[in-house]
C-alpha positions in Angstrom: 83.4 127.9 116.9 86.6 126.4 115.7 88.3 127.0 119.5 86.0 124.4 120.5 87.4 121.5 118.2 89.2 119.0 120.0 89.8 117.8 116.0 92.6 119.4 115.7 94.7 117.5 118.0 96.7 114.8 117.0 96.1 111.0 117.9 96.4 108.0 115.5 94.1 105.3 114.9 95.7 102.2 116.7 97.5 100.8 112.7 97.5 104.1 111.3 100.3 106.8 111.8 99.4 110.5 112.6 99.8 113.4 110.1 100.9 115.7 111.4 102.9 118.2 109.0 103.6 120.8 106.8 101.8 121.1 103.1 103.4 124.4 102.7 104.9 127.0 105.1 101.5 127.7 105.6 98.9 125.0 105.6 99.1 122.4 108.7 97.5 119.0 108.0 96.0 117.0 111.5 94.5 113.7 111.9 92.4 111.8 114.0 91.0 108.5 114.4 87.5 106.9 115.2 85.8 103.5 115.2 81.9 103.7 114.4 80.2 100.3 114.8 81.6 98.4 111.6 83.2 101.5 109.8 86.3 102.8 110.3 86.8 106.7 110.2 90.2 109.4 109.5 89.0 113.1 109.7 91.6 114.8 108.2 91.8 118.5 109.1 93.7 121.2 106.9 93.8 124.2 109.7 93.5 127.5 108.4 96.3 128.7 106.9 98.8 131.1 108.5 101.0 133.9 107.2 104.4 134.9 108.0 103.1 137.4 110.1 100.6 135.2 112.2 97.8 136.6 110.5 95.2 134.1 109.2 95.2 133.6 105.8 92.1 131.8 105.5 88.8 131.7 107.2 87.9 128.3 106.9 89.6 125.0 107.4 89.5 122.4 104.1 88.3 119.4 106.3 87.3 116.0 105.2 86.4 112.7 106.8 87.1 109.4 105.4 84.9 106.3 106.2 85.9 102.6 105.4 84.2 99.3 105.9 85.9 96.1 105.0 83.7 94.0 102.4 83.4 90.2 103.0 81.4 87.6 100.8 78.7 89.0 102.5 79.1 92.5 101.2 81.1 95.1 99.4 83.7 96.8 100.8 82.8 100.9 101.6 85.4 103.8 101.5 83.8 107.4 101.1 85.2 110.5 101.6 82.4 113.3 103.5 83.4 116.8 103.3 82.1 119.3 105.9 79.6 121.2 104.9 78.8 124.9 106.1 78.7 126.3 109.5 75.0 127.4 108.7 73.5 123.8 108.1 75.7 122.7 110.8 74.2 125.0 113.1 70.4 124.4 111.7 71.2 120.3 112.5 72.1 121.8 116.1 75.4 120.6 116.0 79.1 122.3 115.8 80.3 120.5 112.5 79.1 118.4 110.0 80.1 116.5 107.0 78.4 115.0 104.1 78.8 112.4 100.7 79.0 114.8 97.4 81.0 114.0 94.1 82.3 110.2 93.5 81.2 109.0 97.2 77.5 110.5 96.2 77.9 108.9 93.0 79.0 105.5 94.3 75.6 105.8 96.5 77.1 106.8 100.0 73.9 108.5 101.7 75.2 108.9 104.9 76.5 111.9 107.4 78.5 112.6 110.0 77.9 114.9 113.3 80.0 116.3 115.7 79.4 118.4 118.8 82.8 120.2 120.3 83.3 119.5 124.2 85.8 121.9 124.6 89.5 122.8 123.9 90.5 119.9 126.2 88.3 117.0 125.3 87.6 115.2 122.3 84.2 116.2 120.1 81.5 114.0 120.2 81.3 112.4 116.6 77.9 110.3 115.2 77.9 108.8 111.9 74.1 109.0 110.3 73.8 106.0 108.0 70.5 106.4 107.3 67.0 108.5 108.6 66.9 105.6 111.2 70.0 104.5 112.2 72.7 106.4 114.0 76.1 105.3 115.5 78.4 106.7 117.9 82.1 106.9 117.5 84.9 106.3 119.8 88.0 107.7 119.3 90.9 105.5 118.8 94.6 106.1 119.8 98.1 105.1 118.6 101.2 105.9 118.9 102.1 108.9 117.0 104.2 109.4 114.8 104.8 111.8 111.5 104.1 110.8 107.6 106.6 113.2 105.9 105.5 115.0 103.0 106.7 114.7 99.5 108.7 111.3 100.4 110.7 109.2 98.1 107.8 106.8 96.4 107.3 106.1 92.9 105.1 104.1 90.8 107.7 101.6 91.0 107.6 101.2 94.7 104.1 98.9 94.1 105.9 96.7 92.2 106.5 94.3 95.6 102.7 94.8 96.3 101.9 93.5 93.0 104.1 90.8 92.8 102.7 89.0 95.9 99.2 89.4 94.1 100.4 88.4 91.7 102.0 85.1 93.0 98.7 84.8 95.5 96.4 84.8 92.5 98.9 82.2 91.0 98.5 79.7 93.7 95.1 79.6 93.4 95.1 78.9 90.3 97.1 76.1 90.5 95.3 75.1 93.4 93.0 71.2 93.5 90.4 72.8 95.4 88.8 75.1 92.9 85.4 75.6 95.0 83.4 79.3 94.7 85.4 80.9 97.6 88.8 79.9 95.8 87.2 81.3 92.4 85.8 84.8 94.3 89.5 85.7 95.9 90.5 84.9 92.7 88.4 87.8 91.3 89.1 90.0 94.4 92.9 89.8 93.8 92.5 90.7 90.1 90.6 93.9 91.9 93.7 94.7 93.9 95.9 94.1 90.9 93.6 97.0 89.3 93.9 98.7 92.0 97.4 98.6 92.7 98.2 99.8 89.2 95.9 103.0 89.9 98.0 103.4 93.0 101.2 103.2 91.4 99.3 105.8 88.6 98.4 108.2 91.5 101.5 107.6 93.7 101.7 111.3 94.5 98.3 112.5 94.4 97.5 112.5 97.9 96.8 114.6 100.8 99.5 113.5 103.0 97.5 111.3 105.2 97.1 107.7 105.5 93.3 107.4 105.2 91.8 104.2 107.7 91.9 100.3 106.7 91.3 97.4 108.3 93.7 95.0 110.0 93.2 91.6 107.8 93.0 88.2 109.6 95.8 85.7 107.5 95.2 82.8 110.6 93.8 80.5 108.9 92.9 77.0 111.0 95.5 74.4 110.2 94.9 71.5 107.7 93.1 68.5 108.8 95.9 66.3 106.5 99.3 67.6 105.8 99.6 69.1 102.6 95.6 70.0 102.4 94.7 72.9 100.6 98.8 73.7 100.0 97.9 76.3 97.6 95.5 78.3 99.5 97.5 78.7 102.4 100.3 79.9 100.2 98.0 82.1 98.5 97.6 83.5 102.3 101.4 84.0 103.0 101.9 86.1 99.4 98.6 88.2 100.6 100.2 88.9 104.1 103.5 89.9 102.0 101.3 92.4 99.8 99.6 93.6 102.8 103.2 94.2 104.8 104.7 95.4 101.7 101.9 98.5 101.3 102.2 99.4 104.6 106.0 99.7 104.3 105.4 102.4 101.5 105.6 106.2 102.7 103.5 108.3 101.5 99.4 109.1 101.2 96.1 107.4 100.4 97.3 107.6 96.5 94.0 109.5 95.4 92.3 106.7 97.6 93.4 103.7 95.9 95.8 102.7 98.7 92.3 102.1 100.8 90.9 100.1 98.5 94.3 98.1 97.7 94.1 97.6 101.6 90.5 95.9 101.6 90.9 94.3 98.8 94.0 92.1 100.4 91.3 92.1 103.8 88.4 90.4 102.2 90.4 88.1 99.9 92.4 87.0 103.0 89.0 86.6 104.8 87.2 84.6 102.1 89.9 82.2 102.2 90.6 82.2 105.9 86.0 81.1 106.0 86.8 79.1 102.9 89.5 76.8 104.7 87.2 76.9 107.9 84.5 75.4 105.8 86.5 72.6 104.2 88.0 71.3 107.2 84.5 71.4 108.9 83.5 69.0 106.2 86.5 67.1 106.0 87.9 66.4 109.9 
């Protein structure tokens, strides 16, 4: 069944880089990207592992699928990791793979699944991620240019010191900022969050797979002032969370045990609560 998975050839999600290298001598990691409604998805495929000799080492693949939604004011932000489940249940669901929630992403109340039915070694699998009983979406698969994330680069904890630094600035000017209504106060609270996280990054700089797991692209356009020098501090805060956003994407490296995901929507939904925040005010203020 595994000749039949298109999977295992190499496209990147459109702001994502492919990879596509070497764990070991032995153990080839391969990407590839979908958008599914709202979510975001990376199935990340370790292919079977290969001797010296060409003889297959192992029988079956160690592949998982990360899923990530960006929060807003509205809701929380999602990122799950599925991992496939058995070729048995898969083919009981009538369907060539399939992956599931277990461990933290169960935990965390992920209850969703993902199906997909191989078209053949020269066309992409059909993917459909099962939110719920009732509601089912189809994927698309997205492409990028490719390009290679290398293995075992030169990052350390100290290379999210930039990152933190524009939070930390971004957090500043809204402190200081006159306008201190409820949308100021909640991307005040989500930039602590990506302070938190960025110090778990920095803690689990090198525990990653080797793949850049999906985020969202955030929106920093924020309408212009109705009066020069309205809402100053706000739209600073903006610049120093573009500069945090640019700054994680400049670092090599993994999904840093996950927390670079979550750094990522963090910086998304406390751009976009300020980017609706300064809509708002200058709505009521023309």
């Amino acid at each position: 069944m595994r000749a039949t998975n298109a999977i295992a050839i190499g496209f990147s999600i459109a702001w994502l880089s492919v990879a596509a290298q070497t764990k070991t001598a032995s153990d080839t990691v391969v990407t590839k990207g979908y958008q599914c409604g709202d979510f975001s998805a990376l199935l990340v495929d370790h292919v079977a592992s290969i001797g010296p000799h060409g003889d297959s080492l192992s029988g079956k693949p160690d592949d998982v699928l990360f899923v990530a939604r960006r929060g807003n004011i509205f809701r929380r932000a999602q990122n799950y990791t599925l991992v496939q489940v058995s070729t048995n249940i898969a083919d009981i669901a009538n369907v060539d793979f399939m992956w599931q929630c277990t461990g933290a992403s169960a935990a965390d109340g992920c209850q969703m699944a993902a199906k997909m039915i191989g078209n053949g070694p020269n066309a992409p699998g059909s993917l459909i991620l099962q939110l719920s009983d009732e509601v089912a979406v189809q994927c698309v698969e997205t492409q990028g240019s490719a390009g290679k994330q290398q293995q075992g680069a030169n990052v350390s904890a100290g290379s999210l010191n930039v990152v933190r630094n524009a939070l930390t600035n971004a957090s500043g000017s809204l402190q200081r900022a006159a306008n201190q209504s409820d949308y100021v106060q909640n991307a005040i609270a989500v930039i602590d969050q990506a302070l938190d996280d960025a110090s778990q990054a920095a803690a689990h700089v090198h525990d990653d797979s080797g793949a850049l797991p999906p985020s969202p692209t955030p929106n920093f356009d924020a309408p212009p002032p109705p009066a020069r020098g309205t809402n100053l501090m706000l739209y600073s805060s903006l610049n120093n969370l573009k500069s945090a956003y640019d700054a994680l994407n400049r670092i090599p490296g993994g999904d840093f045990a996950g927390y670079r995901v979550r750094l990522n929507n963090d910086i998304a939904t406390a751009a976009e609560v300020l980017v609706n925040g300064i809509a708002l005010y200058n709505a009521r203020h023309p």
